[in-house]
C-alpha positions in Angstrom: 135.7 74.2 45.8 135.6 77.2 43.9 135.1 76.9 39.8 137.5 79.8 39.3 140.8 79.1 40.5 141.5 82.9 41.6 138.8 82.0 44.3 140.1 79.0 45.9 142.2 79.8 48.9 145.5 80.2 48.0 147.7 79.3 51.2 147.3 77.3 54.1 146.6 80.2 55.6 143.4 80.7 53.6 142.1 77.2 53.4 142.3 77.5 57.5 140.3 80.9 57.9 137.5 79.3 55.8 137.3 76.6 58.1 137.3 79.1 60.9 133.8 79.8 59.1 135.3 83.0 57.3 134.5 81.8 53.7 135.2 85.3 52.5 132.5 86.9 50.3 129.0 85.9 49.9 128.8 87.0 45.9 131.6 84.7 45.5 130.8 82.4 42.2 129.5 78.8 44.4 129.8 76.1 41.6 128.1 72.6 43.2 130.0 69.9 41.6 127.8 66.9 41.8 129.3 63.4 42.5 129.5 60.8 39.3 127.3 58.6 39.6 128.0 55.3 39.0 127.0 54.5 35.2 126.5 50.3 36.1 122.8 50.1 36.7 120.9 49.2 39.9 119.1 46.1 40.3 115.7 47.0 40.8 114.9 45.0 43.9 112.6 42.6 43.5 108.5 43.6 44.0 105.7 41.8 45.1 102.9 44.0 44.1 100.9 42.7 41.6 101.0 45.3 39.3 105.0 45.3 38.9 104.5 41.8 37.3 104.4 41.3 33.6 100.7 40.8 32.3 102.1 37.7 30.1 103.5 36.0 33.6 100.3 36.7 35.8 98.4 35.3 32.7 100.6 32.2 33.0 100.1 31.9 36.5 96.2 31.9 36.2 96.3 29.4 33.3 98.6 27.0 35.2 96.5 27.2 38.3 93.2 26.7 36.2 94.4 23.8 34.8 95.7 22.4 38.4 91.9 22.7 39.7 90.4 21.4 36.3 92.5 18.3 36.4 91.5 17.7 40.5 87.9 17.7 39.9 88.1 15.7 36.5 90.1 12.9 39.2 87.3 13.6 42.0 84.4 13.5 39.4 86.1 9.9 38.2 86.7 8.3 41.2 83.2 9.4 42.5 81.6 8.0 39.5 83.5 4.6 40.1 82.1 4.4 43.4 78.9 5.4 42.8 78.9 2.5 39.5 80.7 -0.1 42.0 78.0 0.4 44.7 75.3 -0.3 42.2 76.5 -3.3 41.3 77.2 -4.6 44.5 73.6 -3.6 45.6 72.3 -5.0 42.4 74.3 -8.0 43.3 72.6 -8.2 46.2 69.1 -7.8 45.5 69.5 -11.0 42.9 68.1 -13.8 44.7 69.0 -16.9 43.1 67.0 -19.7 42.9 67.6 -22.8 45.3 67.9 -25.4 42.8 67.0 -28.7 45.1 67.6 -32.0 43.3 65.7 -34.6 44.7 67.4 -38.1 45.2 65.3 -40.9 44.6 66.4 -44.7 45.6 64.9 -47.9 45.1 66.2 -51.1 46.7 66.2 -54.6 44.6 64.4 -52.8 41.6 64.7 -55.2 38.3 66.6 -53.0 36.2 67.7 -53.2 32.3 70.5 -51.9 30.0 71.0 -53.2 26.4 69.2 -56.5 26.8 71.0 -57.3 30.5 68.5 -57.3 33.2 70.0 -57.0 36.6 68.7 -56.4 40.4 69.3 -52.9 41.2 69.8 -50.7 44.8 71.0 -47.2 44.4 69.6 -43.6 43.4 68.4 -43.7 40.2 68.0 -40.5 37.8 64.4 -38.7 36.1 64.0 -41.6 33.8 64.2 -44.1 36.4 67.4 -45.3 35.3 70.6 -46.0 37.4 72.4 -43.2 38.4 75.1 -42.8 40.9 76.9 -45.4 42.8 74.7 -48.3 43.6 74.9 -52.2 43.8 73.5 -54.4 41.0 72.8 -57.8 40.9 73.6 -59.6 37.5 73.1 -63.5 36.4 77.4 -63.6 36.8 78.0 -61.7 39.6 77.2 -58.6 41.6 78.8 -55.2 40.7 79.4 -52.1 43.4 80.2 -48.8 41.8 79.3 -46.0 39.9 76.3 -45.8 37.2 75.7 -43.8 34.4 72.1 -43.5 33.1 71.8 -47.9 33.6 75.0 -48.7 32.7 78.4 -49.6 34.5 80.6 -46.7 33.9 83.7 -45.6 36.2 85.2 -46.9 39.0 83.5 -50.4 40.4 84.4 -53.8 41.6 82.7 -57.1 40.0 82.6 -60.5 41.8 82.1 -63.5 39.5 79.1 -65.8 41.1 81.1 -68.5 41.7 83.8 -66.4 43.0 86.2 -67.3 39.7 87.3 -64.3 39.8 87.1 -60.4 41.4 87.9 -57.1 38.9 88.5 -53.9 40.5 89.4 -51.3 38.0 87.0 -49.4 36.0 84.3 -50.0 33.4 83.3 -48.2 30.1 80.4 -49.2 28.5 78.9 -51.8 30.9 82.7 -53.8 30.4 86.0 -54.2 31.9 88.0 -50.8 30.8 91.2 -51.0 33.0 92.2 -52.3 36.3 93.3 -56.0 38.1 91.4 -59.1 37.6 92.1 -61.3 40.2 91.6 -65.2 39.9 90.7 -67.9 42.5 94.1 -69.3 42.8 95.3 -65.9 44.0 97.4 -65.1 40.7 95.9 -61.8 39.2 96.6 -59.4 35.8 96.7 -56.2 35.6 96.1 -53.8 32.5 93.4 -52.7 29.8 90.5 -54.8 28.7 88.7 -54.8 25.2 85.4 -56.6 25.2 85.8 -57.9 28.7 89.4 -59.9 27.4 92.3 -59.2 28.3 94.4 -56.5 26.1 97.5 -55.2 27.1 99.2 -55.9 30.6 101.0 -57.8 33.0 100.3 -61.8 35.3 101.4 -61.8 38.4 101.7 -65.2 40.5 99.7 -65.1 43.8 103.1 -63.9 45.4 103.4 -60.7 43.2 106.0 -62.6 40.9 105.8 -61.4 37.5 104.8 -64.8 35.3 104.0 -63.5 31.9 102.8 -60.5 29.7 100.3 -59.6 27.1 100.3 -57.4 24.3 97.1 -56.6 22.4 95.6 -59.9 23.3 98.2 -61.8 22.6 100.5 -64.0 25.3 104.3 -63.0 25.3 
């Protein structure tokens, strides 16, 4: 591929006696004609080496990975210091030894007791002051009362038989006095409801058969 055209071979002839390896004379003009290259650009392929990567992206990489680590030991230190803050309590817990408070029940049995003026026979625990306290039985001048006592007096749930057996209450008491509950009579016929000063208040009579025979409201017979 001669650059002048009076050099190139001519006829078939020619071009066959050059590739014979007769490429006729040696001070013939040789003109190299390099081959285009293609003008798109070539991906560089990808590196690996460290120092093909941008400083800004390696200082990126370091400062994400620093922060990674920071925020695992800030959680490690935390959690640690939770257990550690947790165990001491539960140690400290432990070490507390609380005092055994032991309360000392004290009966009596048939001990003259008194409560606002009414002076009764009483068997039961009683409290410090040597009063009534608990359930217990007393023994009054109209009956005998079983149930529960409150510093002397009848207070909650108890049942009272009349001496002469007039009547039975079952209910409870407030104040030493009927509060609520049934009061049963001799003849078997029986009221139920509330109670204000030991008289009946507001409630229901009831024949000895269950048969409703009557009501009261506020004291009064309806």
């Amino acid at each position: 591929m001669r650059s002048n055209k009076a050099n190139r071979p001519q006829t078939i002839d020619d071009f066959l006696s050059i590739l014979d390896g007769n490429e006729g004379d040696d001070d013939d003009e040789v003109t190299v004609i390099g081959v285009e290259q293609d003008k798109q650009a070539v991906k560089p392929e990808a590196s690996n080496k460290i120092d093909d990567i941008p400083p800004t992206q390696i200082n990126e990489a370091k400062t994400s990975t620093l922060s990674s680590k920071i925020i695992v030991a800030v959680a490690i230190v935390l959690v640690l210091a939770v257990a550690i803050i947790l165990g001491v309590a539960l140690l400290h817990k432990a070490d507390i030894k609380r005092p055994k408070t032991e309360q000392k029940v004290t009966e009596v049995t048939n001990k003259s007791m008194e409560y606002e003026g009414v002076i009764y026979q009483y068997t039961g625990p009683v409290n410090e002051t040597g009063n009534a306290e608990g359930e217990g039985t007393g023994v009054y001048s109209d009956g005998t009362y079983t149930g529960e006592y409150v510093d002397g007096c009848r207070e909650g749930k108890g049942t009272f038989v009349t001496s002469d057996g007039s009547n039975t209450f079952t209910g409870t008491f407030e104040n030493d006095m009927y509060s609520e509950g049934t009061l049963t009579m001799d003849d078997g016929s029986y009221f139920e409801g509330t109670f204000e000063d030991n008289e009946f208040d507001t409630g229901s009579w009831y024949t000895s058969s269950g048969i409703f025979d009557g009501k009261m409201v506020n004291g009064q017979y309806k």
